[in-house]
N, C-alpha and C positions, 0 to 999 in steps of 0.2 A: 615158976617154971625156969629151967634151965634154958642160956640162951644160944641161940643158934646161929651160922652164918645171916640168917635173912631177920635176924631180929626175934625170933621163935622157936620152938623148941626143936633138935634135929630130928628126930619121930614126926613132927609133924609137918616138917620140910617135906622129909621122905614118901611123904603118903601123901603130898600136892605137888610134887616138883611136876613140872609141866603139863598136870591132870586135865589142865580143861580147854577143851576143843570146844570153839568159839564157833557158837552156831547163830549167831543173829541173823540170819538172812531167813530161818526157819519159825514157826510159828512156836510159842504164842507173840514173839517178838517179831516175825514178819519183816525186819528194815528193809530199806532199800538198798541198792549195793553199795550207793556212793555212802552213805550212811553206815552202811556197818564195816566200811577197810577203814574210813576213817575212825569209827571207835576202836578198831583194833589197832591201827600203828599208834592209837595214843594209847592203849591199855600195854605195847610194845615197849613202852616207854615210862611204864608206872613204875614204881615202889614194887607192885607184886607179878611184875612180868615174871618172873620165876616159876609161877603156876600157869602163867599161861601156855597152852599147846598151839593145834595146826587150827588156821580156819577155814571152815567148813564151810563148799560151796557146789551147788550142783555141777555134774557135769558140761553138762548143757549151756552154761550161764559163764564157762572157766572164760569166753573171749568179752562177755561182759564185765568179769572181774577187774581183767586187762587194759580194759579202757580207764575202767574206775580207779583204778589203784596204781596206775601208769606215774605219778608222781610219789607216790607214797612207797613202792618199793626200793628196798637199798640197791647200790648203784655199783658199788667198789666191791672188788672180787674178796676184800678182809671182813665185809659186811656179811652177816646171818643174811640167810636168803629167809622169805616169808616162809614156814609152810604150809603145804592146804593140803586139805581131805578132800577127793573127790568122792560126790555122791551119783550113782549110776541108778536107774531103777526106774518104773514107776513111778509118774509125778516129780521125780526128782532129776533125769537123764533120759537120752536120746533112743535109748534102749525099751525093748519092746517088752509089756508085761512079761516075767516067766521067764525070759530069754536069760543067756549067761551076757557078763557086763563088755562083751568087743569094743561095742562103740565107744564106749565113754572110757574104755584104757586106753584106748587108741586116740581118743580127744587128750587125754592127762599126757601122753608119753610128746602127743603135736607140740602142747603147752610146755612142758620141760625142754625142749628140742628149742623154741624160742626164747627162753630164758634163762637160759645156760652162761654158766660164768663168762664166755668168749665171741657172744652175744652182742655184750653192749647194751642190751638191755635191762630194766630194773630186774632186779633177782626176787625169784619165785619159785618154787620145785612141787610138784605135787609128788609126795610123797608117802599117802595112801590113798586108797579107793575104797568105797563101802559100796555092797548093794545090796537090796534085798532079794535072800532067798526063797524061789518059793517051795523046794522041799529039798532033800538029804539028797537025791538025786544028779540035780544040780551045781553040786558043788565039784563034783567032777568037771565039769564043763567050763567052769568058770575057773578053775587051777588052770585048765588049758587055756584060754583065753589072756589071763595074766602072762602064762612062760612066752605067748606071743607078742603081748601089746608091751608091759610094765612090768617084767620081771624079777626090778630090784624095789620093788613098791610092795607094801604088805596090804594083800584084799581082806575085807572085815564083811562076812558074808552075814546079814540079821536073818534071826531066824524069825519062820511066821508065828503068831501067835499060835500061842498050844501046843508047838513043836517039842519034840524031844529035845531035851538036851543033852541026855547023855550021846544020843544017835546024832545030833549034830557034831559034837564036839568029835567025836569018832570019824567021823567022815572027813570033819576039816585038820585032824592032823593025822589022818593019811593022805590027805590033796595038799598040805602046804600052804592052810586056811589062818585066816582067824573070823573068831564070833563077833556076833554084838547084840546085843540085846537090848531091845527097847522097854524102857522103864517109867513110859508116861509119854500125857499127850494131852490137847486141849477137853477131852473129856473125860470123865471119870473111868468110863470100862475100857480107856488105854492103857493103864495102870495091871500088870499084874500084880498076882498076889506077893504079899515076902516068901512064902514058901516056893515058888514059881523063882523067885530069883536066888533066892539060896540054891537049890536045882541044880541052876544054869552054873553059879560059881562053882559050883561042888564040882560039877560035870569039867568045865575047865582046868581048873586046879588038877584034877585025876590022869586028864589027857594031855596035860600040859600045853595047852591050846591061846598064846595070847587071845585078849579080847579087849571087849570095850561096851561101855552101856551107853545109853542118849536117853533125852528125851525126860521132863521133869525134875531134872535134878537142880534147883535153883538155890539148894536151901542146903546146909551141911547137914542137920538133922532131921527125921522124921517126924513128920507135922501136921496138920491141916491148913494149907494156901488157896488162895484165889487160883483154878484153872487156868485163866490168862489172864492181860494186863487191862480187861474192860471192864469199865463202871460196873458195880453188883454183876462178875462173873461169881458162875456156882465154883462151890470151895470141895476141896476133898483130900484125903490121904497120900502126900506125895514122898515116897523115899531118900532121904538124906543121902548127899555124895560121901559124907565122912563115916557113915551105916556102914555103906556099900561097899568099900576103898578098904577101911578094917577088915569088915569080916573077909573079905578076899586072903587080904594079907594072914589073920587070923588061921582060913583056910591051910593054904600053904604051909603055915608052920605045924600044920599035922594037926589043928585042934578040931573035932569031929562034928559033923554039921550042925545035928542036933541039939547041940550045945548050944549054935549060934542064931536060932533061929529068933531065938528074942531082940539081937544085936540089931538085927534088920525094923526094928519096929519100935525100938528105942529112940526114946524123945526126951529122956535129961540128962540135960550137959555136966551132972554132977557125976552123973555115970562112967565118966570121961577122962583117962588122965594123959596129957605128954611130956615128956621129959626128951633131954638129948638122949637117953638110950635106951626109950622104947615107949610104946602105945600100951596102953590098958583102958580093958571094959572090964565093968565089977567083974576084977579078978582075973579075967583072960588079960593074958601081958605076948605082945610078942614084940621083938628089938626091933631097933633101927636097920638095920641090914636085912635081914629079913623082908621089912617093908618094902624098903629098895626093891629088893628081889622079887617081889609077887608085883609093883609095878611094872617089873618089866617082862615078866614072863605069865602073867594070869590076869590082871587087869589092868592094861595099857594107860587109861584113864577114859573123860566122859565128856559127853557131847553137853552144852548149856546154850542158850542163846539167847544170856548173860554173863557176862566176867564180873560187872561190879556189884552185883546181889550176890555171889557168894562173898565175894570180899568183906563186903558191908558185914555180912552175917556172922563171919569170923571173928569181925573186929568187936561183932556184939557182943559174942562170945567171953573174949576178950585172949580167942589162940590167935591173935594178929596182932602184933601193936599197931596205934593210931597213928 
């Protein structure tokens, strides 16, 4: 393979550069706070900081963050500030089933307001918001919510299980939205199906709708894994981030669903090629630029709560050097 600024090939720069939103606070990984800023400012500091994105912390828990990582944020206004996803919702925020996300923008915007470059304090910004929708309805209410609390923050409304996607995707780029979609979870019927996630892509790409998936994606390709990280957890069919990430991109470049539906459920890496200018699955090729482009307009990148299991994985591969 040709080689890239990071060691790698630039197609597949393009298709990880800062893809993964670092969810260790979230199951099946559970950390504790102090626990998981500290594996982030060192994964901050790795070889493959590159891929890394925002980490992801509930709403609710942002003034516990702040204690925790009160040493570990940069200091100096030429220092990258952290950033994080807040999570709003059920289980996850302040906010009452169903309701649109006020509280917890209005927690994110308190949090930004304290850690503002002229502060003095360590730099931090929360710089999206996720929360769960519970229908097409809703998302009305929640564009207003943001114009009031976090205006210049992009909300990533998850749809509920079995939703529409086309009707979501419709609704959220006339409100000013972006999607998410949950792609796994500690038990097997979290999981939708591929065809269910092709759907969802299609459905984005059409509306032009950024987004973003979570949940399961620990692994670059489709595979059978352990559920979670406990002695003889049951195993099952979890979707590869590097499935998902292509056929998006693949998407975008006008290649037609049905094409791709096998892409989602592909599990040999011989299938696979990268070069500096461009990605291919047996036969589908779409460039470097392109990639770029459907990252930043059709699938943002994906929630893990893991950074060094995809890493590892890559490197098994051997699309990473060691």
């Amino acid at each position: 393979m040709a080689g890239g600024s990071t060691g790698g090939p630039r197609a597949l720069h393009a298709l990880l550069a800062g893809a993964v939103d670092y969810a260790g606070l979230f199951p099946p990984a559970g950390l504790a706070m102090s626990h998981a800023v500290r594996r982030y400012a060192a994964d901050r500091r790795s070889a493959e900081r590159w891929m890394l994105g925002r980490f992801v912390v509930p709403a609710a828990r942002l003034e516990e963050f702040e204690a925790a990582a009160l040493d570990l944020l940069p200091a100096g206004e030429s220092d990258t500030p952290w950033r994080l996803s807040a999570v709003a919702g059920p289980g996850a925020g302040p906010d009452a089933p169903g309701s649109e996300p006020g509280e917890s923008l209005r927690r994110a915007a308190a949090f930004n307001a304290r850690h503002a470059p002229d502060t003095g304090a360590g730099r931090a910004v929360v710089d999206a918001v996720e929360w769960r929708a519970p229908d097409v309805a809703a998302l009305g209410l929640a564009a207003a919510a943001r114009a009031r609390h976090l205006p210049d923050a992009p909300l990533y409304a998850e749809l509920p299980p079995g939703a529409d996607a086309d009707a979501f995707a419709r609704a959220a780029a006339r409100a000013g939205l972006r999607l998410k979609l949950r792609t796994g979870g500690v038990t097997a019927d979290a999981f939708p199906a591929p065809d269910a996630a092709l759907e969802f892509l299609d459905a984005v790409v059409r509306q032009a709708v950024p987004s973003k998936v979570t949940a399961g994606l620990h692994h670059p390709l489709r595979g059978e894994h352990a559920l979670t990280y406990e002695p003889g957890s049951a195993r099952g069919p979890m979707f590869g981030f590097v499935n998902v990430l292509l056929a998006a991109a693949l998407l975008r470049a006008g290649h037609a669903p049905a094409a791709l539906g096998p892409l989602l459920d592909e599990r040999d890496a011989g299938a696979f090629a990268f070069t500096d200018d461009a990605a291919v699955w047996r036969g589908y090729s779409v460039d470097a630029a392109t990639i770029a482009a459907a990252r930043a307009d059709v699938l943002v990148g994906f929630g893990s709560c893991a950074f060094d299991e995809p890493v590892r994985d890559l490197r098994a591969l051997g699309w990473l050097p060691d």
